[in-house]
N, C-alpha and C positions, 0 to 999 in steps of 0.2 A: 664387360668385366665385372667387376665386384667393388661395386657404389651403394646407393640406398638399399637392396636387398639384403647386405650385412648390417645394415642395422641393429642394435642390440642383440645378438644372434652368437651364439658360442662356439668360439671357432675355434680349430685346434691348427696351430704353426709348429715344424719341424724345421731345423736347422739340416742341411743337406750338405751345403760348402761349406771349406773349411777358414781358416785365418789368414791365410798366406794373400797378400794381396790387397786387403780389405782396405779401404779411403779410412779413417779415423772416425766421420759423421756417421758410417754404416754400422763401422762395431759399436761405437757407443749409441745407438738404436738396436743394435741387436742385444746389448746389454739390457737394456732398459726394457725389452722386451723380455729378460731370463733365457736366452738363448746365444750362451756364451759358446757353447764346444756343438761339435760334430753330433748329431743323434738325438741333440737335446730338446723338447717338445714342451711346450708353452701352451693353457688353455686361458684363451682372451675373452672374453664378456666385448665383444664391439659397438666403439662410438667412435665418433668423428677423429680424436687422436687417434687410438690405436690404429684405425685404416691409412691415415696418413703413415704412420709406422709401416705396416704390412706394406705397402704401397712402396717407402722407399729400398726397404730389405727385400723386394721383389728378386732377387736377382741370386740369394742367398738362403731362400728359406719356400717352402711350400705351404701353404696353408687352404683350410678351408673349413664348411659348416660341419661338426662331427653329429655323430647320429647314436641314437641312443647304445645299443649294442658295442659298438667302438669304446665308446666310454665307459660304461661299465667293466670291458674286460680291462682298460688302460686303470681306471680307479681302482679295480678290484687288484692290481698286481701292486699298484704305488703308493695308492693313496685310502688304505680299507675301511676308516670310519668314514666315508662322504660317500651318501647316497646320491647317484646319478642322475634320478628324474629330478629331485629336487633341488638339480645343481642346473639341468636344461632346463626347466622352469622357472630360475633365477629369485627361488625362497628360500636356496644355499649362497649363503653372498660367497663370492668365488676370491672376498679378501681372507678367507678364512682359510684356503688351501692356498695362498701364497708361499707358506712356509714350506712346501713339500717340491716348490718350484723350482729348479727344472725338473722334468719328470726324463730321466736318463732311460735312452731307449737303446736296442742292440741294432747293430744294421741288419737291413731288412733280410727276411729266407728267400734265397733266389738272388737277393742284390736289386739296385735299381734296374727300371725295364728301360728305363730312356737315357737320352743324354740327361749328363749334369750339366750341362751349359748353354740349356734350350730351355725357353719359356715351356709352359703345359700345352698352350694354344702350338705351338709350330712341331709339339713333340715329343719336348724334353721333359724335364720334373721341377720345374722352379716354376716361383707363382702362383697365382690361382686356383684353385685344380678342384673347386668344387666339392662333391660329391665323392671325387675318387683320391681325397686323402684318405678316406675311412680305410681305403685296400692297403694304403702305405703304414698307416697306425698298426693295421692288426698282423701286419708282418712283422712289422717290427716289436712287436710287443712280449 
């Protein structure tokens, strides 16, 4: 799963499920994360807390390492003074686009392709998902 490989590593979380239901320790982690509503998309600089974060909203949010073209087109619609490479590079401190946090996204073209109530590994869209949030980002974007 996704332990020491996210280290320091810029990873983009989406909020997929919605409120109804949520324990009180999840939503005020997914607060504290900027991933209050539905659709809303959070870029994390990862360290030891925030994985513990992503880790326990596991169940409520998809996340993974974004790649340069993803972000670009997600900056260039939200956020238009912050150059990309120099934000994946980490010579953009990423407290500087806090203010533009959440970055409100539309549900995706097509719609989800899996369950919402299945981890990524068994199926569904929650979790983990690597590589293949970039295809969920630029759908939604």
């Amino acid at each position: 799963m996704a332990g020491k490989e996210l280290d320091n590593k810029l990873v983009v979380a989406v909020r997929i499920r919605g409120k109804v239901g949520v324990r009180s320790s999840i939503a005020e982690t997914l607060d504290r994360l900027r991933l209050g509503r539905t659709n809303a998309c959070a870029l994390i600089r990862v360290n030891r807390s925030y994985l513990g974060m992503l880790k326990k909203c596991n169940n409520y949010i998809e996340y993974g390492e974004v790649d340069l073209p993803t972000l670009e087109k997600l900056l260039g619609k939200h956020a238009k003074g912050v150059d990309a490479k120099k934000l994946m590079d980490g010579s953009y401190p990423l407290e500087d686009l806090r203010k533009e946090m959440p970055l409100m996204l539309h549900a995706p073209t097509h719609g989800y392709r899996r369950n919402l109530k299945r981890g990524f590994a068994q199926g569904g869209s929650l979790g983990y998902a690597g590589a293949e949030v970039n295809k969920l980002v630029t759908r939604m974007v």
